[in-house]
C-alpha positions as a Markdown table, in Angstrom:
| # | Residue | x | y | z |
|---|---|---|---|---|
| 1 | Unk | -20.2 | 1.7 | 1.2 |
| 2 | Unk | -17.5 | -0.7 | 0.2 |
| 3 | Unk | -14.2 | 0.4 | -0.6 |
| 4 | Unk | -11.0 | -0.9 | -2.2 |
| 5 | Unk | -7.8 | 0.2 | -3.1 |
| 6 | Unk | -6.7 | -0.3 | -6.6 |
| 7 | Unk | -2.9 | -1.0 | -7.0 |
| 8 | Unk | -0.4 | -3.1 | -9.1 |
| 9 | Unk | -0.4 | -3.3 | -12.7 |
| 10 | Unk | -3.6 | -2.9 | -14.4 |
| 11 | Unk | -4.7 | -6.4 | -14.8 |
| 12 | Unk | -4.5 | -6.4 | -11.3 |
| 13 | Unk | -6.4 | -3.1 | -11.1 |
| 14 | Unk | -9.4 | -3.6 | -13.0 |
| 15 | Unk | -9.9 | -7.2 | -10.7 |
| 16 | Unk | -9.6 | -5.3 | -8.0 |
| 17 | Unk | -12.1 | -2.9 | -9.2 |
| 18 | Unk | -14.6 | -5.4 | -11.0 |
| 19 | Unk | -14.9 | -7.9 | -8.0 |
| 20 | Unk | -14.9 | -5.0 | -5.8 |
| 21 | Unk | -17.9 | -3.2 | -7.6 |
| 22 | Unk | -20.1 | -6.2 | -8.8 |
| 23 | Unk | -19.9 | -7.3 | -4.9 |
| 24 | Unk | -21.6 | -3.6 | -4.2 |
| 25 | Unk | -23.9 | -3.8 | -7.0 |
| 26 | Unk | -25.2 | -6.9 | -6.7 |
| 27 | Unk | -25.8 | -6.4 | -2.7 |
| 28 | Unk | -26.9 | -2.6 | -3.7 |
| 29 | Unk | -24.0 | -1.0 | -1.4 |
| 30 | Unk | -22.3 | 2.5 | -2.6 |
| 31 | Unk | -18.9 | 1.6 | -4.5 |
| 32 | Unk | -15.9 | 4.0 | -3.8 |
| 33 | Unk | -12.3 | 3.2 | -4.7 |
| 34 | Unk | -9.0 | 5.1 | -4.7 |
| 35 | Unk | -5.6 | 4.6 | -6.2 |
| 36 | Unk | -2.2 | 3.8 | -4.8 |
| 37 | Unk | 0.6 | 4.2 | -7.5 |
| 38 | Unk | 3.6 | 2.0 | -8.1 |
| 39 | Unk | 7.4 | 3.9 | -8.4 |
| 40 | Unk | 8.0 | 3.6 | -12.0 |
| 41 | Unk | 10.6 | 1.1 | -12.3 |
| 42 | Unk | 7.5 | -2.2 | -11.4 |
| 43 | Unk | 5.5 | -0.4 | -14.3 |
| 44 | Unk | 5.7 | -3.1 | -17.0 |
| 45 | Unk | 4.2 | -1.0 | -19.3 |
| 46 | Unk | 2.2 | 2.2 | -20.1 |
| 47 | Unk | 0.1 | 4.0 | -22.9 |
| 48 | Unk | 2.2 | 7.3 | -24.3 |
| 49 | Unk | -1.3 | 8.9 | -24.2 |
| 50 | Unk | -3.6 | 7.5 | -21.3 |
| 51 | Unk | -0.9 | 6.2 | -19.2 |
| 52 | Unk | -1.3 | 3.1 | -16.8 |
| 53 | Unk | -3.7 | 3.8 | -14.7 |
| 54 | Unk | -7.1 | 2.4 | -14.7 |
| 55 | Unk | -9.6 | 5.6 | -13.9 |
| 56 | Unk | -7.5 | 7.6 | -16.7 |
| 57 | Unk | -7.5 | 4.6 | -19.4 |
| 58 | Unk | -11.2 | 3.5 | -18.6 |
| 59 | Unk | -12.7 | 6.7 | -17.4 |
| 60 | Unk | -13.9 | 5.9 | -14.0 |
| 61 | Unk | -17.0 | 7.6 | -12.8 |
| 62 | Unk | -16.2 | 10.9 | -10.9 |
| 63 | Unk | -18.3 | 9.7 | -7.7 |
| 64 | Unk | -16.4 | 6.3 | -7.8 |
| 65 | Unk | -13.3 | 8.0 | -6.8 |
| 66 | Unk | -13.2 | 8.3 | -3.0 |
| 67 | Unk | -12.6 | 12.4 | -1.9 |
| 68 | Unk | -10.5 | 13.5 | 0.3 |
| 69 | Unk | -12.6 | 14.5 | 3.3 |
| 70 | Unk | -13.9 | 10.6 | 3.2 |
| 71 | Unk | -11.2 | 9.0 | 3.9 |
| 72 | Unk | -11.2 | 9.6 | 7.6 |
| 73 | Unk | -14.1 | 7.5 | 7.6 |
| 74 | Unk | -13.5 | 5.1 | 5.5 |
| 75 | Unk | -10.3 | 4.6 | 8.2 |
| 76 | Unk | -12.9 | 3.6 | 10.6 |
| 77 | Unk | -14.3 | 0.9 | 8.2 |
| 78 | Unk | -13.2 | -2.8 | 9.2 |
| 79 | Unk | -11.6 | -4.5 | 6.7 |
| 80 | Unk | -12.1 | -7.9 | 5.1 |
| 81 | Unk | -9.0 | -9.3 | 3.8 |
| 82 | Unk | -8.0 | -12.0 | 1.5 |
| 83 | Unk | -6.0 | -14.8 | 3.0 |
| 84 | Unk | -1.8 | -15.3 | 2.4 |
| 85 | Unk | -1.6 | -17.0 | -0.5 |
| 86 | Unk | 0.0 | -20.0 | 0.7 |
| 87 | Unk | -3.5 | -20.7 | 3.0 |
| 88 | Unk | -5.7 | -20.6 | -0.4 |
| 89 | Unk | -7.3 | -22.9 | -1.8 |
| 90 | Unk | -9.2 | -20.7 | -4.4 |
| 91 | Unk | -8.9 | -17.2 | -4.6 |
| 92 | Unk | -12.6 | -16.7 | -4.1 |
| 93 | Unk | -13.8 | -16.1 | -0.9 |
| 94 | Unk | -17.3 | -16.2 | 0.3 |
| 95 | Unk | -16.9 | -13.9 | 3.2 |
| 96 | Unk | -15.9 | -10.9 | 0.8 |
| 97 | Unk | -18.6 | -11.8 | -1.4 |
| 98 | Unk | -21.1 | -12.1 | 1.6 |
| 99 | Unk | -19.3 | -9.2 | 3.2 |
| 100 | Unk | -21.9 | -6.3 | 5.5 |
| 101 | Unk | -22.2 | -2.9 | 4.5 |
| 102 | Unk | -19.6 | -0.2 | 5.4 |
| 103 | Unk | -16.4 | -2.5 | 5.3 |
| 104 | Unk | -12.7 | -2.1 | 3.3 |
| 105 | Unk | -11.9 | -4.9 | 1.1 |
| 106 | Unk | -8.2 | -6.0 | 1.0 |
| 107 | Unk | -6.5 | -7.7 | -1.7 |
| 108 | Unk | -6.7 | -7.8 | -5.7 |
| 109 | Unk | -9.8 | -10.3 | -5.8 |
| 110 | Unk | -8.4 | -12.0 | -8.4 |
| 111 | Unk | -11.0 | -14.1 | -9.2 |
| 112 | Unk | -13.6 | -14.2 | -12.3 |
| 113 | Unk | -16.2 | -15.8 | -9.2 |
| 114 | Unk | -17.1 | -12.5 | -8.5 |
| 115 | Unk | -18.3 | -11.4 | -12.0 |
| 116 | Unk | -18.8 | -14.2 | -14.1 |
| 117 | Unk | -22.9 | -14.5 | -13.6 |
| 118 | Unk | -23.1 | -10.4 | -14.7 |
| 119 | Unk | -19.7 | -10.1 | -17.1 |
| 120 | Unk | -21.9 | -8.4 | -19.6 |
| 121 | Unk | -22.3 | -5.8 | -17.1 |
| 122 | Unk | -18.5 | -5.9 | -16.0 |
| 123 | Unk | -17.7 | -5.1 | -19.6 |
| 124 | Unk | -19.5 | -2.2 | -19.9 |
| 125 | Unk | -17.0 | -0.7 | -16.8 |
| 126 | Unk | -14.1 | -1.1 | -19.1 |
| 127 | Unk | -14.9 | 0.3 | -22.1 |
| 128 | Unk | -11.9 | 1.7 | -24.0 |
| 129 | Unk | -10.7 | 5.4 | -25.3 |
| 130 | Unk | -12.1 | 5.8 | -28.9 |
| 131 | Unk | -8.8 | 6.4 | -30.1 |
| 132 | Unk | -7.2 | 3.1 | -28.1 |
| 133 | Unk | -10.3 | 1.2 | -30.0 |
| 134 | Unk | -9.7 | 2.8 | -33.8 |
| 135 | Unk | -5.6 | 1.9 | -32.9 |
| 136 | Unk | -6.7 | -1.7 | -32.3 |
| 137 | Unk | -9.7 | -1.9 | -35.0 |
| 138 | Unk | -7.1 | -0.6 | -37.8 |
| 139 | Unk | -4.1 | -3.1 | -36.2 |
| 140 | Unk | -7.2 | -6.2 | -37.0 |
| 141 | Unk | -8.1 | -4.8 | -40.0 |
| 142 | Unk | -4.6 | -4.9 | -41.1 |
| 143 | Unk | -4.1 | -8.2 | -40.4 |
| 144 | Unk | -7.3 | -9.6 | -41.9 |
| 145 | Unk | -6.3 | -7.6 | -45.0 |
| 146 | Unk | -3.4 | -9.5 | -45.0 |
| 147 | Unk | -4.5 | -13.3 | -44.2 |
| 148 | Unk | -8.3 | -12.6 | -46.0 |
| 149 | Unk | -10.7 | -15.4 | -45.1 |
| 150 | Unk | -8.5 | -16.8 | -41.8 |
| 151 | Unk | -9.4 | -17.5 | -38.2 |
| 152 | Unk | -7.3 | -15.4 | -35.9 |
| 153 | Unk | -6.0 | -16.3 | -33.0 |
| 154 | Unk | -4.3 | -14.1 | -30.5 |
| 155 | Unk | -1.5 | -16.1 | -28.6 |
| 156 | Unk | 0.1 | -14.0 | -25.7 |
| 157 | Unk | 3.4 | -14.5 | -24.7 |
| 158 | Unk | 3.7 | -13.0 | -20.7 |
| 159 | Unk | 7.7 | -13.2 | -20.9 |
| 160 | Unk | 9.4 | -10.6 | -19.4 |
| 161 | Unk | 12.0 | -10.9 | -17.2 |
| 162 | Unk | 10.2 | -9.2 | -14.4 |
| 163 | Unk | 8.0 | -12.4 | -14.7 |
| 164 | Unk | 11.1 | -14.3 | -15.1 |
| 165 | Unk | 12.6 | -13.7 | -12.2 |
| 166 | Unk | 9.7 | -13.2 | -9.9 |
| 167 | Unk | 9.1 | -17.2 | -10.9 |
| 168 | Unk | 5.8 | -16.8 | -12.5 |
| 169 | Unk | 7.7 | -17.3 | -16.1 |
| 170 | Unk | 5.4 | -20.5 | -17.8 |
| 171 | Unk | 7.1 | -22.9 | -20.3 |
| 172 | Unk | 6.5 | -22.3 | -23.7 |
| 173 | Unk | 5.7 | -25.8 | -24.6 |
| 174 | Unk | 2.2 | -24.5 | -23.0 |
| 175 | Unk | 1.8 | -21.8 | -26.4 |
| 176 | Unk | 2.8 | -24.5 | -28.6 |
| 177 | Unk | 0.4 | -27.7 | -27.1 |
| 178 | Unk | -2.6 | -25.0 | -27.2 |
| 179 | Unk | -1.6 | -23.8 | -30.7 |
| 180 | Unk | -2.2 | -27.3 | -31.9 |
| 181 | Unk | -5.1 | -27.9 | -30.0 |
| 182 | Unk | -6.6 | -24.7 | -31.8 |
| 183 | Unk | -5.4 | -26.0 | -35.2 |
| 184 | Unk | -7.8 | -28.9 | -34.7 |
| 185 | Unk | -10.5 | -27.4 | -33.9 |
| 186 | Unk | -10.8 | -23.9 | -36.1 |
| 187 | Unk | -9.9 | -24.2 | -40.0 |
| 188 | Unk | -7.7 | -21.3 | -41.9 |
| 189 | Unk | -6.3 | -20.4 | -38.8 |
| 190 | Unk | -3.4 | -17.5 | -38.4 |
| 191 | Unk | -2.0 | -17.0 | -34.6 |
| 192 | Unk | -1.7 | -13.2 | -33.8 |
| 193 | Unk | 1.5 | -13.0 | -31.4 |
| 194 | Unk | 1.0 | -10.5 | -29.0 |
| 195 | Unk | 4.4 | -10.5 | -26.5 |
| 196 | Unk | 5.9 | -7.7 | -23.8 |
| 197 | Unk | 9.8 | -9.0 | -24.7 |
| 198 | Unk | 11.2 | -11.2 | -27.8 |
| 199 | Unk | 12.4 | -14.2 | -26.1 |
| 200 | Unk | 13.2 | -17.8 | -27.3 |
| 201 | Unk | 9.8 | -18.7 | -26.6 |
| 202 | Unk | 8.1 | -16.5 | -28.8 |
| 203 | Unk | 11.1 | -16.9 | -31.6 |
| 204 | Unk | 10.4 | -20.8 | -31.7 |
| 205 | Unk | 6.4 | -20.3 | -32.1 |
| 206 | Unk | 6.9 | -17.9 | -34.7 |
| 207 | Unk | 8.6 | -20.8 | -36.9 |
| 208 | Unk | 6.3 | -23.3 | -36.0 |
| 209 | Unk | 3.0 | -21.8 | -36.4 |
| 210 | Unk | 1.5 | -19.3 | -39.3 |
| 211 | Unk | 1.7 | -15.9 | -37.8 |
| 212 | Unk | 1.8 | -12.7 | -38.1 |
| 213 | Unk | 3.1 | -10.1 | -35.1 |
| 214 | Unk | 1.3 | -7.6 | -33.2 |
| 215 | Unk | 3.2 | -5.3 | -30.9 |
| 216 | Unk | 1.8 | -2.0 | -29.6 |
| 217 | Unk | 0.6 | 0.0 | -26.7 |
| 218 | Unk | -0.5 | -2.2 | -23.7 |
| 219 | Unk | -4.0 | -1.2 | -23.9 |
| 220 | Unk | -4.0 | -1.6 | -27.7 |
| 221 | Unk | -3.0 | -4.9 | -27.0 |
| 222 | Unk | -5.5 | -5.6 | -24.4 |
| 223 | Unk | -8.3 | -4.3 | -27.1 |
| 224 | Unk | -6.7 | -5.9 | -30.1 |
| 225 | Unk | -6.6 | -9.6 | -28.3 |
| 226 | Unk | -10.4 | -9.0 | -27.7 |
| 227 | Unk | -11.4 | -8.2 | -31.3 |
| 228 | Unk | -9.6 | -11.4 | -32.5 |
| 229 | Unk | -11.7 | -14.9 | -32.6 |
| 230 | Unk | -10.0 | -16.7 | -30.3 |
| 231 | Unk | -7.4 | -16.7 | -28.1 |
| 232 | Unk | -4.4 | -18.5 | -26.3 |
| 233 | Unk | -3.5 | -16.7 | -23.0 |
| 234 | Unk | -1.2 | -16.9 | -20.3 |
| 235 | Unk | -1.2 | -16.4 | -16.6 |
| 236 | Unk | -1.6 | -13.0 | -16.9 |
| 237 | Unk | -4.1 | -10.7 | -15.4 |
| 238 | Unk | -3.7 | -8.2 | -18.3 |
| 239 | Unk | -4.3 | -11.8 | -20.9 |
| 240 | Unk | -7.2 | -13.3 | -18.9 |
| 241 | Unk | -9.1 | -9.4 | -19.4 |
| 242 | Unk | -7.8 | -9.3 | -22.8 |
| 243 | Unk | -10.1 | -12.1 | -22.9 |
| 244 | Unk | -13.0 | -11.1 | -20.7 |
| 245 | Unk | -13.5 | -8.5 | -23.1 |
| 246 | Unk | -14.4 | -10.2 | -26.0 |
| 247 | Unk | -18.4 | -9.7 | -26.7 |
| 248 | Unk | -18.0 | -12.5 | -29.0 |
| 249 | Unk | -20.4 | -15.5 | -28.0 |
| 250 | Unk | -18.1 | -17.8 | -29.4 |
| 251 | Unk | -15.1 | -16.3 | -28.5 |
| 252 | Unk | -13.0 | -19.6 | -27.1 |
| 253 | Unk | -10.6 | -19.2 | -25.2 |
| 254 | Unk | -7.3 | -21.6 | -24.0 |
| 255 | Unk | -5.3 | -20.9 | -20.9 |
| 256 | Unk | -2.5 | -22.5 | -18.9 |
| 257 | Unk | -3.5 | -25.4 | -16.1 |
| 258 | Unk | -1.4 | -23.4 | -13.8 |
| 259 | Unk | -0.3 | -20.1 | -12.4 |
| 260 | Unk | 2.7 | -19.6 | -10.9 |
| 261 | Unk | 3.2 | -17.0 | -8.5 |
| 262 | Unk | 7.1 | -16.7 | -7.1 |
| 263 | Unk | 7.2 | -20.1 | -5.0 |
| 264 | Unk | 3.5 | -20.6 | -4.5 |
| 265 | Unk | 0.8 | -21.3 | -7.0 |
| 266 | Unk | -2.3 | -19.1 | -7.4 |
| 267 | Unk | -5.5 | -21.0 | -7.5 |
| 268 | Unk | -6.9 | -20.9 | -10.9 |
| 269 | Unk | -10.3 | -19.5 | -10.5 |
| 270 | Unk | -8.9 | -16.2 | -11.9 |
| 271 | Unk | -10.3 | -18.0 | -15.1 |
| 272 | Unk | -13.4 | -18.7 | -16.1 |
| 273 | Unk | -14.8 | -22.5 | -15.7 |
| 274 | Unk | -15.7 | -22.9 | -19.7 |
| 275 | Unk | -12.3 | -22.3 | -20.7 |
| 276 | Unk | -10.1 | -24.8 | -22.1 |
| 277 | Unk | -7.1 | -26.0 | -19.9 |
| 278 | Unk | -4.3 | -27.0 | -21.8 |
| 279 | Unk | -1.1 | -28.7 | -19.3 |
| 280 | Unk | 1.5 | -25.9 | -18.4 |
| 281 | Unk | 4.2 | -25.7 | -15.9 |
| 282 | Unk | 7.0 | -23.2 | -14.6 |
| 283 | Unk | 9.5 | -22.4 | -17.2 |
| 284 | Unk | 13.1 | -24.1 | -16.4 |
| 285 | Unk | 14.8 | -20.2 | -16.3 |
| 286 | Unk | 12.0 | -18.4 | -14.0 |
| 287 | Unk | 12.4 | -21.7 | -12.0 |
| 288 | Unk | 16.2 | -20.9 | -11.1 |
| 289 | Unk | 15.9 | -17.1 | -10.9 |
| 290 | Unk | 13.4 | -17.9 | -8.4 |
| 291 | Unk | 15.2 | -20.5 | -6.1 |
| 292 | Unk | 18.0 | -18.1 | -6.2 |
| 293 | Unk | 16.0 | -15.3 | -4.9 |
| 294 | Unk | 14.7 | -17.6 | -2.1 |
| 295 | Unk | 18.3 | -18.8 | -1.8 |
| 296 | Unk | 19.6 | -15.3 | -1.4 |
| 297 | Unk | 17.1 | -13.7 | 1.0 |
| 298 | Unk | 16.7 | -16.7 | 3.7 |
| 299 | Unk | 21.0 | -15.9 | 3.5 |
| 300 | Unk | 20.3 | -12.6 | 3.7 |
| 301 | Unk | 17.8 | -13.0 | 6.9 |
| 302 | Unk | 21.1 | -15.6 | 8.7 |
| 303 | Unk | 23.5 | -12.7 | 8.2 |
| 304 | Unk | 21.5 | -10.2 | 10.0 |
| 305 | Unk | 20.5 | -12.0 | 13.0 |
| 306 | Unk | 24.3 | -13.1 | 13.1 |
């Protein structure tokens, strides 16, 4: 058995539970995973009918789900951990992926390395509610309706200011220097702004580029972004699946050359190889919000050994 707890928001989740699983599947080991729930205030969104939780929104198996009376021995399992982030060099990590029977896998397994060679597979794990997938079908449908015979492009902005001030906040020169790349290569285009706060950023594309705005549920996002024809994204779990789950075989895809992650960077096989890297870098606001955190804990740490 391998097992894996499945916590953070749900891009994290599902990576969690996709690199988790397609490790069992391929090495033919039982998959079992449970769920840890954040308080409410680090919920960055959530569906008004399935929530944000991954087993609700994407209907786990029943048998997936670890039981009560098995987690004593699961306890006993040794667990395989991911490295501190500051020691990777790519999130991928052959000892989880080569990992023995009976173990517990920490971390989120952020990493597409796990999946890529069965993501046809992987996709059918995630398929969405039938009314999240009319919701986003009817949101497309709109839009096409209203730009008839265009390319669209979903562009998503990842610019809250829980992003912001954690330091993970990109520059939005990145949207704009991808936008143009895409207006090269795909004719009639219209960008499909999809966004989780109105910010400068997503005010100055909106003048710049032809597009039209798309702003609903989290998961009718998710769905929406994959129905599209192509698609910008940012360093974003919840964008890079947005993406993964696009069928589409030529679905193509642009996303940042980096990742910020608070004062570290993350290694960027989260994405997958064939997508296009367009130059990005840490935006000059999340920048300062995150010095001053730094700032203010290491003087926080001083006072109390005063």
């Amino acid at each position: 058995m391998i097992f894996i707890e499945l916590s953070d928001q749900l891009g994290n989740q599902m990576f969690s539970y996709a690199s988790a699983k397609a490790i069992a599947t391929k090495k033919g080991y039982v998959f079992k995973c449970s769920r840890r729930f954040l308080a409410a205030k680090y919920i960055n969104d959530s569906d008004k009918t399935h929530g944000s939780d991954l087993p609700k929104i994407f209907n786990i198996p029943q048998e997936e789900i670890l039981k009560e009376d098995e987690f004593e021995l699961v306890k006993k399992f040794p667990c395989i951990a991911e490295k501190p982030l500051a020691e990777r060099t790519t999130t991928f990590e052959q000892a989880l992926a080569d990992c023995p029977d009976n173990v517990r896998l920490g971390g989120h397994l952020i990493s597409t390395k796990y999946f890529d060679d069965i993501l046809p597979t992987v996709r059918t794990w995630f398929q969405f509610p039938q009314d999240t997938r009319s919701s986003a079908q009817n949101e497309i449908a709109r839009i096409k309706n209203e730009h008839p015979g265009k390319t669209l492009c979903a562009v998503h902005f990842r610019v809250g200011r829980d992003y912001t001030r954690l330091g993970y906040k990109i520059d939005g020169d990145y949207q704009q220097k991808a936008a143009t790349r895409a207006q090269c290569e795909r004719q009639n285009i219209v960008f499909v702004v999809f966004y989780d706060r109105m910010t400068k950023e997503v005010t100055r594309f909106l003048k710049q580029f032809p597009c039209v705005l798309s702003h609903n549920s989290m998961i009718v996002d998710m769905c929406a972004i994959s129905l599209c024809d192509c698609a910008i994204i940012a360093n974003s779990s919840f964008s890079i699946w947005s993406a993964l789950l696009s069928a589409k075989e030529d679905f193509k895809v642009w996303r940042p050359s980096c990742y910020p992650v608070s004062f570290n960077y993350a290694p960027t096989d989260c994405f997958l190889e064939k997508w296009e890297i367009v130059p990005a870098k840490r935006s000059l606001d999340s920048t300062i919000w995150m010095l001053f955190r730094v700032g203010l804990a290491r003087l926080k740490n001083l006072l109390l050994k005063r």
